[in-house]
C-alpha positions as CSV (number, residue, x, y, z in Angstrom):
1,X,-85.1,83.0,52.9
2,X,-83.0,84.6,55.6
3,X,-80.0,83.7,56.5
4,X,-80.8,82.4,59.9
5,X,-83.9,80.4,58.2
6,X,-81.1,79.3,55.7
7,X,-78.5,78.2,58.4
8,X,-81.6,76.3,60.5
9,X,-82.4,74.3,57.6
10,X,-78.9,73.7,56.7
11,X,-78.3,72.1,60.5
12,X,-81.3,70.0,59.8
13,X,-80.7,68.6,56.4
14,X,-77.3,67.8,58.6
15,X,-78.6,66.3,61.6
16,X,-81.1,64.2,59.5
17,X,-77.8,62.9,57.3
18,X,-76.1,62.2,60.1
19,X,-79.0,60.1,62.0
20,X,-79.2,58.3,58.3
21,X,-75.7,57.4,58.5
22,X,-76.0,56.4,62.2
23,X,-78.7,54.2,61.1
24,X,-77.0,52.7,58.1
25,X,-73.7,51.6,59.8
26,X,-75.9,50.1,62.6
27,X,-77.2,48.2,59.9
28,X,-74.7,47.2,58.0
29,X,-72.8,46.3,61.7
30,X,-75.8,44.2,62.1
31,X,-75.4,42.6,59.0
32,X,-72.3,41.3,59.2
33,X,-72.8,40.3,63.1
34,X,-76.1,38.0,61.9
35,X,-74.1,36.4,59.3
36,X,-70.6,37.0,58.5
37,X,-70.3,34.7,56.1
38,X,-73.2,35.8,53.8
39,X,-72.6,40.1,54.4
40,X,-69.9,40.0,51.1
41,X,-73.6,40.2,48.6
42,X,-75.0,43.0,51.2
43,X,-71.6,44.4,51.5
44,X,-71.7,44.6,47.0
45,X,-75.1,45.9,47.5
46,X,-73.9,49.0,49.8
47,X,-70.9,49.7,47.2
48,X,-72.9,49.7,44.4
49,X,-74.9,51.8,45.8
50,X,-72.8,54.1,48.2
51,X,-70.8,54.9,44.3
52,X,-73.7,55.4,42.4
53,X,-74.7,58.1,45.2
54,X,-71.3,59.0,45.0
55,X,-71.2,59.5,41.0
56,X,-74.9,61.6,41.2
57,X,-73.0,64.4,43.3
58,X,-69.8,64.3,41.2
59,X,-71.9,64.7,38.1
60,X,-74.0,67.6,39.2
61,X,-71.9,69.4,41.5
62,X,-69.7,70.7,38.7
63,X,-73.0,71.3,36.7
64,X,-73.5,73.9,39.5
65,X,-70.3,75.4,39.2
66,X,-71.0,76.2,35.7
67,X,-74.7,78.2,36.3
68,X,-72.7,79.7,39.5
69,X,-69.7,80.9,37.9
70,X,-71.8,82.9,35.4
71,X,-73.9,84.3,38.6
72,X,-73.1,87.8,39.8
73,X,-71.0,87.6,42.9
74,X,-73.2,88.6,45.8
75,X,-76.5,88.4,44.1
76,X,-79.6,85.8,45.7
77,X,-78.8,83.5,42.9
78,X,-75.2,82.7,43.7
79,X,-75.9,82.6,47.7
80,X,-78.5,79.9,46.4
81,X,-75.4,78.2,45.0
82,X,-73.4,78.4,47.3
83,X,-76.4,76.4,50.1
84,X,-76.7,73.5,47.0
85,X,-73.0,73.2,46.5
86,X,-72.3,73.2,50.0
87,X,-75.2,70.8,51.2
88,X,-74.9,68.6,48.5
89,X,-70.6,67.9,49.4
90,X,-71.3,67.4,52.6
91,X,-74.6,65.5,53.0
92,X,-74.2,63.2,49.9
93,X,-71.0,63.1,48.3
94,X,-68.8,63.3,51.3
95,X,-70.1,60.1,53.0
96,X,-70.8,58.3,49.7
97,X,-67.4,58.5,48.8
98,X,-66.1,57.3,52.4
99,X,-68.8,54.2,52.2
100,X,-67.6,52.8,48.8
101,X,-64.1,53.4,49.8
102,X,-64.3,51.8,53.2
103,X,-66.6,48.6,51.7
104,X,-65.0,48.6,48.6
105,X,-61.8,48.0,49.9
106,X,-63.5,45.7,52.7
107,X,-64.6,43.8,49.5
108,X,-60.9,43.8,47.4
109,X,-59.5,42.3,50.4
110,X,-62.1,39.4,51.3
111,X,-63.3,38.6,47.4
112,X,-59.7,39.3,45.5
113,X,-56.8,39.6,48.3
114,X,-55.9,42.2,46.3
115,X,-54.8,40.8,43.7
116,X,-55.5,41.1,39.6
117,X,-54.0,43.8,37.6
118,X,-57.7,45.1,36.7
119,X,-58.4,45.7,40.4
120,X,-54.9,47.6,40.7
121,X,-55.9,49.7,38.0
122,X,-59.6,50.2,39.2
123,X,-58.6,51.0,42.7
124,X,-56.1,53.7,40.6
125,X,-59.1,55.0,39.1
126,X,-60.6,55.3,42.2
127,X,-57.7,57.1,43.7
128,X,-57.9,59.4,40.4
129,X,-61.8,60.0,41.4
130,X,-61.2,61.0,44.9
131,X,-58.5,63.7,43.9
132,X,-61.3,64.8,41.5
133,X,-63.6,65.2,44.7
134,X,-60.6,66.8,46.1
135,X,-60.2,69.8,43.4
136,X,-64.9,69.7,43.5
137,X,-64.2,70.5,47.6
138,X,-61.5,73.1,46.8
139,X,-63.8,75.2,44.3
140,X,-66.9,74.6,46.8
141,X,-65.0,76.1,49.1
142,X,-63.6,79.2,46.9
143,X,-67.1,79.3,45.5
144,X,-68.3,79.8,48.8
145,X,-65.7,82.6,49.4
146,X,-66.3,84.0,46.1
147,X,-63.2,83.3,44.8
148,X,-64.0,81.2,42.3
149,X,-61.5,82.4,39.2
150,X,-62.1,79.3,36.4
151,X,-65.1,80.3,33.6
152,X,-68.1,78.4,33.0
153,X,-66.3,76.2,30.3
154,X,-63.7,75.2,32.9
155,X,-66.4,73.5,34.6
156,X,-68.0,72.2,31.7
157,X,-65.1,70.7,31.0
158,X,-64.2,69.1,34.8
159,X,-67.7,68.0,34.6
160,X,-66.3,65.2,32.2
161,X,-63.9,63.7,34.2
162,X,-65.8,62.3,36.4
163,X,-67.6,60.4,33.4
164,X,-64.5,59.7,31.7
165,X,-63.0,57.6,34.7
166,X,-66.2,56.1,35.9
167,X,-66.9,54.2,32.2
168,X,-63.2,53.2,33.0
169,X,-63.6,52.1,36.4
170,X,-67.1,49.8,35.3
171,X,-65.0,48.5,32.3
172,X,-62.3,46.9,34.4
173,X,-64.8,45.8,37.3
174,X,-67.4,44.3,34.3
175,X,-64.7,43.1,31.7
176,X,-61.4,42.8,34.0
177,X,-59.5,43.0,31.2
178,X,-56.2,41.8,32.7
């Protein structure tokens, strides 16, 4: 695929997240207009899923870091990388991650007021997750530059993390502990 062919698809796999994202606000706007008083299940329904989308992309993405940090630098295999890693930051886990912030927190403040040490925690989990996403932006971003320094087992390793605070995160939403 040429690079022209690569960028065209690239603005089209954009365009067609953004006019999904149009489409899902609009809905969940109409939603809560119909009923206000019965969106907090629908509003559940979009976390769950905006963080299970969210979890899918911060569990592979690192995967890919892994095959592309043992790629030759410059060869079709890596500029392959580079067009997954990039497409798959900013057309799934990018707006996943904004959608079960901005309902999430939608939801601690109507269901809890914010309170219970478990949600404190979990929302510090979250906090922990998003700095994660952070460092997963960064390396796209050096990946993309080829300036990626950290091995293969680096990211084998970072690949964990993610796990490692989501089992924590469903623990204190599922047991809340305290």
């Amino acid at each position: 695929m040429t690079a022209d062919a690569n960028r065209a698809s690239g603005a089209k796999a954009m365009q067609r997240a953004a006019t999904a994202i149009v489409i899902f606000v609009a809905g969940a706007a109409a939603l809560f207009y119909w009923d206000p008083d019965g969106f907090y299940p629908w509003a559940k329904a979009i976390h769950v899923i905006a963080v299970i989308s969210w979890m899918a992309g911060m569990l592979y993405l690192p995967r890919l870091f892994v095959y592309h940090a043992d790629a030759e630098k410059g060869s079709v295999q890596s500029e392959t990388f580079k067009v997954m890693e990039r497409r798959l930051l900013r057309v799934i886990i990018n707006p996943a991650m904004i959608i079960t912030w901005v309902f999430g927190l939608w939801l601690a403040w109507k269901g809890f007021a914010f309170s219970g040490g478990w949600l404190h925690a979990k929302i510090g989990l979250v906090v922990g997750m998003s700095a994660v996403h952070g460092y997963y932006s960064r390396a796209v971003r050096l990946f993309a530059e080829d300036r990626n320094e950290k091995p293969a087992r680096h990211w084998r390793i970072m690949n964990e993390v993610p796990t490692l605070l989501m089992i924590a995160i469903v623990v204190l939403v599922i047991v809340k502990p305290f």
